[in-house]
Phi, psi and omega in degrees: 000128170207085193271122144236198183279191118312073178190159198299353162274324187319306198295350195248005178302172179237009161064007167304347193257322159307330163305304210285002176280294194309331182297322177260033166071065190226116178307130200248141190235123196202153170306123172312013166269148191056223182287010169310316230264341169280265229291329154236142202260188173298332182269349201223340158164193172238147153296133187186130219260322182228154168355325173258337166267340161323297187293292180308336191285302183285334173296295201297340137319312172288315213275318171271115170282293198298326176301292188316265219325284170329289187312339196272326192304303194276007156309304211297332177306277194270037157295312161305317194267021191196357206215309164323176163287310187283347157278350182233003182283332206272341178295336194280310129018280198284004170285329186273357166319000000 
């Protein structure tokens, strides 16, 4: 969970606490602002902007096992395929060439 406001701190976060869930298959449910807005899609959890979507977002998580599983799995997938070490090692790597 990471409801912020709307403002420029919120929009300059790096979205880390969402990285560090979804990397353990955990469906990440967050305010649309700054890299949020990169970082979860429709497969990987939801965005939400008012009160009533906070709520539908979280019943339907509790209530659906198979939606959580799935959403936590491809979180993590692409946590793996964009975010790991091993996904950033040869770029981080090739500064020193």
């Amino acid at each position: 969970l990471m409801p912020l406001e709307e403002d420029l701190w919120s929009q300059g976060k790096c979205g880390f606490k969402i990285i560090q869930y979804m990397a353990l298959g955990i469906p990440a449910v967050a305010s649309p602002v700054g890299v949020n807005n990169d970082l979860i899609n429709k497969s990987t959890g939801f965005l939400c902007s008012t009160p009533e979507q906070w709520y539908t977002a979280l019943s339907t998580l509790l209530s659906d096992d198979s939606l959580r599983v799935e959403m936590g799995k491809n979180g993590r997938d692409k946590i793996i395929r964009f975010y790991s070490i091993q996904a950033n090692a040869g770029p981080f790597l090739s500064l020193f060439d």
